[in-house]
DSSP file (Angstrom, degrees, kcal/mol; ACC not computed):
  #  RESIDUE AA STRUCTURE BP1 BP2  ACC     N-H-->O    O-->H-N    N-H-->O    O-->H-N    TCO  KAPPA ALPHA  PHI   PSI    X-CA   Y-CA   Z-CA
    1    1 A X              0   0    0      0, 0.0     2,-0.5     0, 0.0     0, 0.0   0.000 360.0 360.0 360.0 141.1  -19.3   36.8    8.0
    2    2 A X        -     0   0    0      2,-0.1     2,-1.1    56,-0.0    56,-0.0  -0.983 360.0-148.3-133.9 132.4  -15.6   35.4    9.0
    3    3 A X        +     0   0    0     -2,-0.5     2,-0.4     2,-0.0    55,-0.0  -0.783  23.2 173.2-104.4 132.2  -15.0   32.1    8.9
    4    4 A X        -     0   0    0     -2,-1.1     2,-0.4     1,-0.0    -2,-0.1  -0.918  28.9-127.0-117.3 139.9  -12.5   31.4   11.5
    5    5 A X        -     0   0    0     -2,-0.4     2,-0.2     2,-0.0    -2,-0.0  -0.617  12.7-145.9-104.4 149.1  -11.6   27.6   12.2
    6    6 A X        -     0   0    0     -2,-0.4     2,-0.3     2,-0.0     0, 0.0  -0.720   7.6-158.8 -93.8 157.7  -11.8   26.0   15.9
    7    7 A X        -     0   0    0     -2,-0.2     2,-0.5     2,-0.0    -1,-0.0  -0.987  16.5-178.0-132.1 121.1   -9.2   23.3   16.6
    8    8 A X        -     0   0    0     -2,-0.3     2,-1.9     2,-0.0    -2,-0.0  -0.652  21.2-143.3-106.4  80.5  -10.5   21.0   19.6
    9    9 A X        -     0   0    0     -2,-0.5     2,-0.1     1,-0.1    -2,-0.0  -0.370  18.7-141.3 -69.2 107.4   -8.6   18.0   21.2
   10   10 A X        +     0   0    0     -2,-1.9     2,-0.2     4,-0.1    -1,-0.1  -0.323  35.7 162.0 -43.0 106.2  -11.0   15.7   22.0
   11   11 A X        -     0   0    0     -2,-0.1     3,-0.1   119,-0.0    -1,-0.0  -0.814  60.8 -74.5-137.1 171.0   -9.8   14.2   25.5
   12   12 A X  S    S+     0   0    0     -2,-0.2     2,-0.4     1,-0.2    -2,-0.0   0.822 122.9  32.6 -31.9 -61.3  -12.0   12.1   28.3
   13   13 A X        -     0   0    0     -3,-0.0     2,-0.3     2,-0.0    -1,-0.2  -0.971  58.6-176.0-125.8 162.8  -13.4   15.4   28.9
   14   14 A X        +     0   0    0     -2,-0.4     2,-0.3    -3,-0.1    -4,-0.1  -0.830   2.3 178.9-118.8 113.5  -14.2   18.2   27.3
   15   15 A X        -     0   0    0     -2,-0.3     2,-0.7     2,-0.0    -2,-0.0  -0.996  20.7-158.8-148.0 126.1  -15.6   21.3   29.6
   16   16 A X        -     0   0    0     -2,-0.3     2,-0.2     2,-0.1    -2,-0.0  -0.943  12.5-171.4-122.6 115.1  -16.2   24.8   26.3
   17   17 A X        +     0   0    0     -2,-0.7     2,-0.3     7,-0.0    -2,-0.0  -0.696  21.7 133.5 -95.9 140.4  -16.1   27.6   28.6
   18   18 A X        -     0   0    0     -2,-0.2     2,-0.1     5,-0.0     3,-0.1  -0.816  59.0-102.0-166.3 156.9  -17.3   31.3   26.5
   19   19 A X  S >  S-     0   0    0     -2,-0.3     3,-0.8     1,-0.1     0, 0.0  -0.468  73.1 -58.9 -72.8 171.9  -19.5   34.2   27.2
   20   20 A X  T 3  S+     0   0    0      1,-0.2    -1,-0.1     2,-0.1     0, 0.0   0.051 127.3  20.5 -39.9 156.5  -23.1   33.8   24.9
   21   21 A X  T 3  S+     0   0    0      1,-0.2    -1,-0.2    -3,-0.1    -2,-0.1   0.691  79.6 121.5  50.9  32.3  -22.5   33.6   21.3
   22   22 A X  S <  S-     0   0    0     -3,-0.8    -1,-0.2    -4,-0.0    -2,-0.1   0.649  89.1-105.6 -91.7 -36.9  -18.9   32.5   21.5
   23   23 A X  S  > S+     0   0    0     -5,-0.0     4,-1.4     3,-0.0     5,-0.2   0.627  77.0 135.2 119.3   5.7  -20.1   29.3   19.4
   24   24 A X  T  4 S+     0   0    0      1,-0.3    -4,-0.0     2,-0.2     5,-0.0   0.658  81.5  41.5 -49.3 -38.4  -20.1   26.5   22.1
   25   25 A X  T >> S+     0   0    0      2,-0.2     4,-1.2     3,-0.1     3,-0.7   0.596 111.5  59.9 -79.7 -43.4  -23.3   25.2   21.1
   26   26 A X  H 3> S+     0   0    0      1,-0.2     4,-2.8     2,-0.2    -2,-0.2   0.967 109.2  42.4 -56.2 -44.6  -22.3   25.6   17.3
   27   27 A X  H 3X S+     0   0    0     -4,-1.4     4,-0.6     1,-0.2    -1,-0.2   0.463 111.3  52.0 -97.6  20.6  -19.4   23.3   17.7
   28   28 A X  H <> S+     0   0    0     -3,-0.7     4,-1.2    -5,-0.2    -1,-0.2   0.570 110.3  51.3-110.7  -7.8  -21.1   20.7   19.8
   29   29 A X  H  X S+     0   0    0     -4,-1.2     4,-5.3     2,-0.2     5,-0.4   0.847 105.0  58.4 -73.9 -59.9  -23.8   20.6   17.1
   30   30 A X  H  X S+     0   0    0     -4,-2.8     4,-1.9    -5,-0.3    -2,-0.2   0.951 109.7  42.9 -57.8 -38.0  -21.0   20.2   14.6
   31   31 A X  H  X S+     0   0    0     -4,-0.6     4,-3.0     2,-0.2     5,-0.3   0.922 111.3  53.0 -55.9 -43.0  -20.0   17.1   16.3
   32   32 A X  H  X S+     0   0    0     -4,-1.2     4,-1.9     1,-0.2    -2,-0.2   0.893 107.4  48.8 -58.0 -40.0  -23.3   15.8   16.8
   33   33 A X  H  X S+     0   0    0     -4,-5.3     4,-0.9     1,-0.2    -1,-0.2   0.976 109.4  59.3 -83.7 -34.8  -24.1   16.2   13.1
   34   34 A X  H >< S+     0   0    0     -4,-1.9     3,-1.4    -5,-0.4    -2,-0.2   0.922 110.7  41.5  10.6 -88.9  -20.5   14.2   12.9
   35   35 A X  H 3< S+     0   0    0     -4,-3.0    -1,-0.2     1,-0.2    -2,-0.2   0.827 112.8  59.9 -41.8 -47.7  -22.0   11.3   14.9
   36   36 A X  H >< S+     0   0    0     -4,-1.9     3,-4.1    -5,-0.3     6,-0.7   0.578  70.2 125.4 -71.5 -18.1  -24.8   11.7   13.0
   37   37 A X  T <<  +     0   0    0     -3,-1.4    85,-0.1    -4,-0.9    89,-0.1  -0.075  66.4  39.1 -54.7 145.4  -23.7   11.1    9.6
   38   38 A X  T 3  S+     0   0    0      1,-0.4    -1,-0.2    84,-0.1     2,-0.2  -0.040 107.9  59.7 116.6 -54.8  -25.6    8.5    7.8
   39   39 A X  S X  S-     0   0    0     -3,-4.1     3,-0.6     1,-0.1    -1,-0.4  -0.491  99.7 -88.4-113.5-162.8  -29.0    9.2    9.0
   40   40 A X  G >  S+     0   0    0      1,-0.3     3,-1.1     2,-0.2    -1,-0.1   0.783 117.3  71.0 -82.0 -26.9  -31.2   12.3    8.9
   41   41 A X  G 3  S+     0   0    0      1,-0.2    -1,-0.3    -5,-0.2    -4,-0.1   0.884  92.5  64.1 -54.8 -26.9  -30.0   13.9   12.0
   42   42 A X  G <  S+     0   0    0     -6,-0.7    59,-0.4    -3,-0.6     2,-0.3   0.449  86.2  93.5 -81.3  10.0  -26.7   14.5    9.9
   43   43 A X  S <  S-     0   0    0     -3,-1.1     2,-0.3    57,-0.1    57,-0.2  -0.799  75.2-126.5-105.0 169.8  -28.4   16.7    7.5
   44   44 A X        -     0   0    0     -2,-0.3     2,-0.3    53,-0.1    55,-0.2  -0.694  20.3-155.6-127.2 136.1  -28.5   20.2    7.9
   45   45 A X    >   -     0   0    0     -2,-0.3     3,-1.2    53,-0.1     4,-0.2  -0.720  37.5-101.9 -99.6-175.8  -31.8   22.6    7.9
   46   46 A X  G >  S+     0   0    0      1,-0.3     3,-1.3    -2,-0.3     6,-0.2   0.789 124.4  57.4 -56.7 -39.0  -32.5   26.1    7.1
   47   47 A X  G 3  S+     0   0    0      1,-0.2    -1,-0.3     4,-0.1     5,-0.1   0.539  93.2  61.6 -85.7   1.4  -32.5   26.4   10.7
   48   48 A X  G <  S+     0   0    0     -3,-1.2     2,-0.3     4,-0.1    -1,-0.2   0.525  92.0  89.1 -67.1 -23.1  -29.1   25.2   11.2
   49   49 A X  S X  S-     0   0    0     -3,-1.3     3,-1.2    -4,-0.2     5,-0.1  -0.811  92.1 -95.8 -96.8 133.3  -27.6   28.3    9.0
   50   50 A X  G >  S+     0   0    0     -2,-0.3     3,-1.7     1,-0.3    -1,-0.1  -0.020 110.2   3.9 -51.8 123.5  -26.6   31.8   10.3
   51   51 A X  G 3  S-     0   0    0      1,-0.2    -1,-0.3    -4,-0.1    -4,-0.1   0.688 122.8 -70.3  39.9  41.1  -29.8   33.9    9.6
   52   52 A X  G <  S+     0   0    0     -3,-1.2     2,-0.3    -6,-0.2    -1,-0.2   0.412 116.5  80.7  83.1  -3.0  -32.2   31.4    8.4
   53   53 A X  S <  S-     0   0    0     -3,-1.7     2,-0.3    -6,-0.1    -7,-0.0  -0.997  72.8-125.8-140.2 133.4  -30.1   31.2    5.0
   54   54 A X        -     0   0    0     -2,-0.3     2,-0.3    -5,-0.1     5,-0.1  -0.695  29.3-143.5 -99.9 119.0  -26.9   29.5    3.5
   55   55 A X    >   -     0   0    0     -2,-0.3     3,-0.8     3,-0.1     2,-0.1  -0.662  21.0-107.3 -84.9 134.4  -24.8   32.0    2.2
   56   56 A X  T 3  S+     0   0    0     -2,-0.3    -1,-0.1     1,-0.2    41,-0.0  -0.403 104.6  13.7 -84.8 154.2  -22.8   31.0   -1.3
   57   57 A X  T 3  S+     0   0    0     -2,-0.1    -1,-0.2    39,-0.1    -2,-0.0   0.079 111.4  82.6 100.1 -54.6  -19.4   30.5   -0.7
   58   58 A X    <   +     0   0    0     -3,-0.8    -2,-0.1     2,-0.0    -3,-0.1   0.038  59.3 156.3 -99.3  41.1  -19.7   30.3    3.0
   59   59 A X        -     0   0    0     -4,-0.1     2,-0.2    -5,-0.1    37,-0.1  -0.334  50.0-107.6 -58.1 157.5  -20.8   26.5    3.6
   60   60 A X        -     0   0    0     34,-0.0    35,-1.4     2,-0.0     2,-0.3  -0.679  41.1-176.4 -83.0 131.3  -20.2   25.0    6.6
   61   61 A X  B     -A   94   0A   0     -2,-0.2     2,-0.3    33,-0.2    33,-0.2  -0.912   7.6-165.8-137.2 140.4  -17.2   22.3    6.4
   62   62 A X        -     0   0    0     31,-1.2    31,-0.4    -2,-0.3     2,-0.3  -0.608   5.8-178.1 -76.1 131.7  -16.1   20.1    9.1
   63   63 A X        -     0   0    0     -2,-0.3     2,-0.3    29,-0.2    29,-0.2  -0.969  13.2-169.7-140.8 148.7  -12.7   18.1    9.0
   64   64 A X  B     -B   91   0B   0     27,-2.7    27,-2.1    -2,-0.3     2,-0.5  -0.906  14.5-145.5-122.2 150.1  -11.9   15.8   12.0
   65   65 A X        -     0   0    0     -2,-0.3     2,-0.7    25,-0.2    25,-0.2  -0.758  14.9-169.7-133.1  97.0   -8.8   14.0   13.1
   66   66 A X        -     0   0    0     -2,-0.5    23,-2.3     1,-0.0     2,-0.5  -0.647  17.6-133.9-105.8 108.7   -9.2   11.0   14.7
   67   67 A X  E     -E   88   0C   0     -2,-0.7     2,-0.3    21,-0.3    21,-0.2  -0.439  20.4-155.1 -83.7 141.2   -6.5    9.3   16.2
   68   68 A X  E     -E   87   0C   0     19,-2.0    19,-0.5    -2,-0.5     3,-0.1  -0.589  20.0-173.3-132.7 137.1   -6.0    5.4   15.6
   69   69 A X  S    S+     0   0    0     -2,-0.3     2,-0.3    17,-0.1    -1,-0.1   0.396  79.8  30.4-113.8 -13.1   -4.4    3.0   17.6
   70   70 A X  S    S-     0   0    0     17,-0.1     3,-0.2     0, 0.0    -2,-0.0  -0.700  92.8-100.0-162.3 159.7   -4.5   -0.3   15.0
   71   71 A X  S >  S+     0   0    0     -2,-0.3     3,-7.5     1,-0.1     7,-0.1   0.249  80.2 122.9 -86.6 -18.3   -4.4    0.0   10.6
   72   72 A X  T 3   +     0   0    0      1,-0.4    -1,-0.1     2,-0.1     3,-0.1   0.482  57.2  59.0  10.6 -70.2   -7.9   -0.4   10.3
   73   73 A X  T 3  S-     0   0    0     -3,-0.2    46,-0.5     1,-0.2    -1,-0.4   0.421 121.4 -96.8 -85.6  -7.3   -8.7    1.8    8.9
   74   74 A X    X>  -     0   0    0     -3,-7.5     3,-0.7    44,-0.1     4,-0.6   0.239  30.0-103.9  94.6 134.0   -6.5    1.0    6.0
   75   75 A X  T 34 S+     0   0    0      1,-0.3    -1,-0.1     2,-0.2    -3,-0.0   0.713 113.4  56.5 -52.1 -49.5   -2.9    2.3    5.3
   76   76 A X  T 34 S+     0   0    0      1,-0.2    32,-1.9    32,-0.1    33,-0.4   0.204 109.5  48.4 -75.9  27.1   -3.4    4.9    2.5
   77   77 A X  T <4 S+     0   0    0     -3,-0.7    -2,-0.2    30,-0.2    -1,-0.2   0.461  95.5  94.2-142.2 -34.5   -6.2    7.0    5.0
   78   78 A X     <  +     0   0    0     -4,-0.6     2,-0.3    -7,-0.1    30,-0.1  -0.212  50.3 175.2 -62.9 155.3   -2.8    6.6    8.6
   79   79 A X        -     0   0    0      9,-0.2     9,-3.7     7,-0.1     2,-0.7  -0.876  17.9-149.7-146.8 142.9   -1.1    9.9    8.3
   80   80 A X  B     -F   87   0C   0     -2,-0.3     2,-0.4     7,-0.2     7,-0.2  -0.920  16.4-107.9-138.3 132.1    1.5   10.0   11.4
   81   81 A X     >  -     0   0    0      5,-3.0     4,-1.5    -2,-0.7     3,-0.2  -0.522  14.9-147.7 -59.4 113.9    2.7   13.2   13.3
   82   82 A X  T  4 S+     0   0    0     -2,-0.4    -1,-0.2     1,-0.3    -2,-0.0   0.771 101.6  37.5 -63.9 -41.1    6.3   14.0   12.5
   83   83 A X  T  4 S+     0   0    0      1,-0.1    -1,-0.3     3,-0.1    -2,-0.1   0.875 131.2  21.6-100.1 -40.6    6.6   15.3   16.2
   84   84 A X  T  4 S-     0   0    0     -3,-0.2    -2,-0.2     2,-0.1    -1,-0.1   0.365  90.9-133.0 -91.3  -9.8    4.3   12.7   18.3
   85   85 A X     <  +     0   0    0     -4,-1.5    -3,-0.1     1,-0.2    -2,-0.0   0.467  47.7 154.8  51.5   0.2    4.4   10.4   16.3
   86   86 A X        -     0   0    0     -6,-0.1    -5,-3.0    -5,-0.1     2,-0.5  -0.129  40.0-138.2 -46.7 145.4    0.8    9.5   16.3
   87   87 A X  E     +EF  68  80C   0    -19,-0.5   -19,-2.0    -7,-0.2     2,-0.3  -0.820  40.1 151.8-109.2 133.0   -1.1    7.9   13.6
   88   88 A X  E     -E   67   0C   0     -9,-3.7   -21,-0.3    -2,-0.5    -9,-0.2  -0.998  32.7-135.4-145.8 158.6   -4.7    9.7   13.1
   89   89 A X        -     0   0    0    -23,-2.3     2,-0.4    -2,-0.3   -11,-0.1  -0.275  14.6-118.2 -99.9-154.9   -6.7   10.0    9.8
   90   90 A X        +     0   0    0    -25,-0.2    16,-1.3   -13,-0.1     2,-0.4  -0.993  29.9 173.6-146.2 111.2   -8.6   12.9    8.2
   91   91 A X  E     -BC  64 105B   0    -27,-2.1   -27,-2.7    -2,-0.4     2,-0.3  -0.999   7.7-164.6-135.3 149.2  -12.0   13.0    7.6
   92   92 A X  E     - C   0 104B   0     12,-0.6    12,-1.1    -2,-0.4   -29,-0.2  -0.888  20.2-155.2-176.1 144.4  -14.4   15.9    6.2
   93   93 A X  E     - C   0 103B   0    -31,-0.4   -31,-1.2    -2,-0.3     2,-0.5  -0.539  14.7-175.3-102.3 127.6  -17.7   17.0    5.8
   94   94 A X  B     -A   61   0A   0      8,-1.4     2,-0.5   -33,-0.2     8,-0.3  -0.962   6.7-166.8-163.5  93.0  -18.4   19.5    2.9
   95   95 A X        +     0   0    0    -35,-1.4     3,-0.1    -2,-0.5     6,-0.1  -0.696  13.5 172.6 -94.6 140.8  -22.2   21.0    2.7
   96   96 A X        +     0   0    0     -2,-0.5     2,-0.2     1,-0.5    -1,-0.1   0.434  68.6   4.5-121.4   6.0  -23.1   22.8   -0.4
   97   97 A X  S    S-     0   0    0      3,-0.1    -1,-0.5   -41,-0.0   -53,-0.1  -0.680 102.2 -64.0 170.8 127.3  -26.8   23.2    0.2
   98   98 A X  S    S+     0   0    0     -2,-0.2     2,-0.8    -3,-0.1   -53,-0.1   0.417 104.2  37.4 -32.3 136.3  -29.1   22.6    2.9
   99   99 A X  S    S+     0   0    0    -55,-0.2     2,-0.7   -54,-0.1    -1,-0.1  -0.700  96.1  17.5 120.3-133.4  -29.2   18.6    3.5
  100  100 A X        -     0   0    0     -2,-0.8    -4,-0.3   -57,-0.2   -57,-0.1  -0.650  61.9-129.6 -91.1 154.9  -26.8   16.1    3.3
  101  101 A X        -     0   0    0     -2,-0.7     2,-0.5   -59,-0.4    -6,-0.2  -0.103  11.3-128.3 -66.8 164.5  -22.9   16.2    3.5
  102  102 A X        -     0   0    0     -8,-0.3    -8,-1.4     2,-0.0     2,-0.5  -0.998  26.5-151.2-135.6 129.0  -20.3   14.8    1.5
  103  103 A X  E     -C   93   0B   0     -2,-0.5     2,-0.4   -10,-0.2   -10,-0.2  -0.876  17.7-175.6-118.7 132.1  -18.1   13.1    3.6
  104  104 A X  E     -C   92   0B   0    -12,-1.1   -12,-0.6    -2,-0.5     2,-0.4  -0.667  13.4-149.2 -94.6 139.7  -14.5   12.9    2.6
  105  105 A X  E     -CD  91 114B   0      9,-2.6     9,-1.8    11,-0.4     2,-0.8  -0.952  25.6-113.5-144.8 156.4  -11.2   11.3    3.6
  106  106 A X  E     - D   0 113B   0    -16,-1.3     2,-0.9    -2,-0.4     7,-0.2  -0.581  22.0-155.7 -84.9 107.1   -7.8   12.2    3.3
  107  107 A X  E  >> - D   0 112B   0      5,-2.1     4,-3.9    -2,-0.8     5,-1.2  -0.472  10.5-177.3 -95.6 110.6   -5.8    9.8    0.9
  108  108 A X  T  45S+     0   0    0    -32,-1.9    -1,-0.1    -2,-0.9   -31,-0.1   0.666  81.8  60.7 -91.3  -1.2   -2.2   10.2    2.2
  109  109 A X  T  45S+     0   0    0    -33,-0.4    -1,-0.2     3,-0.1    -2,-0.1   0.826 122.8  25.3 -49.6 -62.5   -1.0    7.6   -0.7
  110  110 A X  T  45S-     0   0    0    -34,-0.2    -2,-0.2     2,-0.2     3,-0.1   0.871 101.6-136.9 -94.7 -49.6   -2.4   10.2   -3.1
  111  111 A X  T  <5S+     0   0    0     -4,-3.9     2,-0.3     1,-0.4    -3,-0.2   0.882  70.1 112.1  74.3  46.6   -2.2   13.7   -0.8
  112  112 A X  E   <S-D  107   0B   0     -5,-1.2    -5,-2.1    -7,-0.1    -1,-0.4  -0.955  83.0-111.8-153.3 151.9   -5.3   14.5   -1.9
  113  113 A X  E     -D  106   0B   0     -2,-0.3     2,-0.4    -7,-0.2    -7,-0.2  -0.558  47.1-153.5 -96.6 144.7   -8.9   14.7   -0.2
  114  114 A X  E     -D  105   0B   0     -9,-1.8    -9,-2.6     2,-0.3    -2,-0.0  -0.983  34.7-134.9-149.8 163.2  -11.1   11.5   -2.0
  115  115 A X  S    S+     0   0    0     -2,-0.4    -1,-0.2   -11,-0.2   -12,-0.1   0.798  97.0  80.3 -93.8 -36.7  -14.5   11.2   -2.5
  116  116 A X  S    S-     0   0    0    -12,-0.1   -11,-0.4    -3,-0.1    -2,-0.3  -0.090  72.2-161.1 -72.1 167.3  -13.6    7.2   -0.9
  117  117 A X    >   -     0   0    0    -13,-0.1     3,-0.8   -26,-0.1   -12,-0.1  -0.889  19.1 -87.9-149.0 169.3  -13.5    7.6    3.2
  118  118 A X  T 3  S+     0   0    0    -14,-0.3     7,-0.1    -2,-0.2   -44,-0.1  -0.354 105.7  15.7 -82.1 177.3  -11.9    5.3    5.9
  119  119 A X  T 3  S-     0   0    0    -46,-0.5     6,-0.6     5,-0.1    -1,-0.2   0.691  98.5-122.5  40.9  17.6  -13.6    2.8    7.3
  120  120 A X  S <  S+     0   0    0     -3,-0.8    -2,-0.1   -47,-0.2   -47,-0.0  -0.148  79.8  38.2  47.6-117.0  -16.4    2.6    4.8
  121  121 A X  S  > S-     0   0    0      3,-0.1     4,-0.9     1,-0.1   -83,-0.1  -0.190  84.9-110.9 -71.6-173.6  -19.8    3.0    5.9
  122  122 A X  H  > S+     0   0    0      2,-0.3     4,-2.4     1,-0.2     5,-0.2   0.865 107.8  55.9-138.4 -76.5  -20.7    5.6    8.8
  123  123 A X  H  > S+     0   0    0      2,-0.2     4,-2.3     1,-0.2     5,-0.2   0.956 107.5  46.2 -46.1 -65.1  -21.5    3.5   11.6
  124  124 A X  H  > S+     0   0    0      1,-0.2     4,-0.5     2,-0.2    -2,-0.3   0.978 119.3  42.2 -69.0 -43.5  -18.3    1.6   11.6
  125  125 A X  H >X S+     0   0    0     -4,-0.9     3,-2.6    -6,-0.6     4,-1.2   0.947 108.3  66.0 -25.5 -63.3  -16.3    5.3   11.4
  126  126 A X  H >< S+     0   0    0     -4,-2.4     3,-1.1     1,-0.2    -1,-0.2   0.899 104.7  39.0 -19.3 -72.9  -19.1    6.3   14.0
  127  127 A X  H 3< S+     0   0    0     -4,-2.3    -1,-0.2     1,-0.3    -2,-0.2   0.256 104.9  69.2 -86.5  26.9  -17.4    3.7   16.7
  128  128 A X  H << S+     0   0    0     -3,-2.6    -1,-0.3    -4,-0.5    -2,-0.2   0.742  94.8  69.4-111.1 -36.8  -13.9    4.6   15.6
  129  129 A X  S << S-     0   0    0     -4,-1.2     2,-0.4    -3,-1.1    -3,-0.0   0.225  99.7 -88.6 -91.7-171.9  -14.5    8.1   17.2
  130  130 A X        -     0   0    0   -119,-0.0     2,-0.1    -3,-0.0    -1,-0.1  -0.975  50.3-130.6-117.8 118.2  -14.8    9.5   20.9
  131  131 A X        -     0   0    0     -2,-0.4     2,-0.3     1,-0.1    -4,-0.0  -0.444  21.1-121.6 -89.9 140.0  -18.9    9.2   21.7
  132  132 A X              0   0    0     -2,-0.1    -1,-0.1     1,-0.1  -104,-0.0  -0.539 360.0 360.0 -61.9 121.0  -20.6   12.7   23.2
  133  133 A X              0   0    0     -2,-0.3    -1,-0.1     0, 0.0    -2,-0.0   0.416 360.0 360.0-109.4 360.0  -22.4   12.6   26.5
């Protein structure tokens, strides 16, 4: 198993063109469960894992970068692009076992991943982000 990471900009739309088993469906699932975080849809099942089983070592983790228009989100979470100058935060989702996530955010204060996240609870993070149709 190789884990290779996708990088995706998230623009009005979004069109993931592949032949079968390219992962299109994988990474709109990873978003969804994203979206999802908070309730039971964000948890993972057995049937969510590459051959019915979670391999140790290979957990699935998600990191997102959501770019932020306004402080909101609080100052120590802004990280801003040396080259665009955009401010976007860091957040990521870190399975160790079939079920729920542990959702992270990136403390740019600290430079360090912290157990504390922007925007506090899930819903408001949730409307911070670019909603799936």
């Amino acid at each position: 198993m190789v884990n290779v990471p996708v990088e995706i900009e998230l623009d009005d739309i979004v069109v993931l063109v592949g032949s079968n088993n390219a992962g299109k469906s994988t990474i709109l699932k990873a978003y969804e469960i994203i979206m999802s975080h908070g309730s039971k849809a964000g948890n993972l099942s057995i049937d969510d894992s590459l051959m019915g089983r979670v391999k140790e070592g290979f957990y699935p983790e998600i990191e997102l970068h959501t770019v932020v228009h306004d402080n909101s989100p609080g100052e120590r979470w802004i990280r801003i692009d040396e080259t665009t100058k955009e401010k976007y935060v860091r957040e990521q989702w870190i399975w160790k076992d079939i079920g729920a996530p542990i959702r992270r955010g990136f403390d740019v204060e600290q430079n360090t991943w912290s157990e504390n996240v922007p925007w506090g609870a899930p819903n408001v993070a949730k409307s911070q982000r670019p909603q799936p149709h």
